[in-house]
N, C-alpha and C positions, 0 to 999 in steps of 0.2 A: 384049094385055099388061095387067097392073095398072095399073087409072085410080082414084085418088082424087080426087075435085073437092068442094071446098071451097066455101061460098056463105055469105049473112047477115053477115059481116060490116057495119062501117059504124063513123059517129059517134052515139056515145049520151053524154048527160048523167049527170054520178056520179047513183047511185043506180038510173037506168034500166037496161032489160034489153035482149036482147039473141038471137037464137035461131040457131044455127051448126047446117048441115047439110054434111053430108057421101056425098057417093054413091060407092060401089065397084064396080067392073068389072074383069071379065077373072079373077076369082081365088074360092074356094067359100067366101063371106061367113064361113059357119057355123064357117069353121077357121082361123078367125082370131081372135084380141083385138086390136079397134076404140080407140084410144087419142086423145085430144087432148092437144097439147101445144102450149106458147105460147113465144114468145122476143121479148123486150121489146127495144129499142135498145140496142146494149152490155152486153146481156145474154146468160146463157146460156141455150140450148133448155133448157125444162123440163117434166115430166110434170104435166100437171092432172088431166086424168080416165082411168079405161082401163074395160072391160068386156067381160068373157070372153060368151063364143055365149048360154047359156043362162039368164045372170043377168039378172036386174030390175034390181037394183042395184049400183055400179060401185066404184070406188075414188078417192077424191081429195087429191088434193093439199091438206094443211091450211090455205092460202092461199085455198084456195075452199070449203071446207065446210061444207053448212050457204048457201052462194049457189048453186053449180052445181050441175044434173043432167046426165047422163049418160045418155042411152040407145039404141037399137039396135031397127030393125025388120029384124029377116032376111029377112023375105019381100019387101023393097023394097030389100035392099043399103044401108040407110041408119043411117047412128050422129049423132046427133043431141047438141048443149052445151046446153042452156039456163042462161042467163047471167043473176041477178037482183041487186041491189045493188050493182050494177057500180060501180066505185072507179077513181081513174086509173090506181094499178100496173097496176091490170087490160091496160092498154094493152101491144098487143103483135099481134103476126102468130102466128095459130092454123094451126097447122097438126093435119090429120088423119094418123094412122099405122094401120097393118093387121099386126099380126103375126103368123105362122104357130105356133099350138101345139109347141114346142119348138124352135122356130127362130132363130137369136140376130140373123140380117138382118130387116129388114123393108123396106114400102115406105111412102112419105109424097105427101102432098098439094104444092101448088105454096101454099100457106097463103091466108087471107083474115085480114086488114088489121080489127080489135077497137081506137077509139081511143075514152078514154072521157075528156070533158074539159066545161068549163062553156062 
């Protein structure tokens, strides 16, 4: 079945960084769009990064632009956040999503736990 597993989380200092992995199983990487998304306490889930099979570069959420990258190795099943000027909003449970090329379900990670505080 579909396994997303989530890692890297942790506590970082504003300003400091930060590197979110994500490994996929059970499902053909390549036909998917790899997404992260975050949902802060009493907040609503919300889309940060995504990145279609073939691109370099992703799309972001204007809250991160310009700090996040976004990327994907297909040949290791792995989509990768990197988190750089991290701020407290930042604070939030990351989860990973895998969506199938016209598919309006997807599946998600169990999330990893980003708290950024002094």
């Amino acid at each position: 079945q579909v396994q997303l597993v989530e890692s890297g989380g942790g506590l970082v200092h504003p300003g400091g960084s930060l590197t979110l992995s994500c490994a996929g199983s059970g499902f053909v990487f390549t036909e998917h769009v790899m997404s992260w998304y975050r949902q802060g306490s009493g907040k609503e889930r919300e889309l940060v990064a995504s990145i279609r099979s073939l691109q370099t570069t992703g799309l972001y959420a204007d809250s991160v632009k310009g700090r996040f990258a976004i990327s994907r190795d297909n040949a290791k099943n792995v989509v990768l956040l990197q988190m750089n000027s991290l701020k407290p909003e930042d604070t939030a449970v990351y989860y990973c999503n895998a969506r199938q090329y016209g598919a309006t379900m997807s599946n998600w990670g169990k999330g990893t736990l980003v708290t950024v505080s002094a």
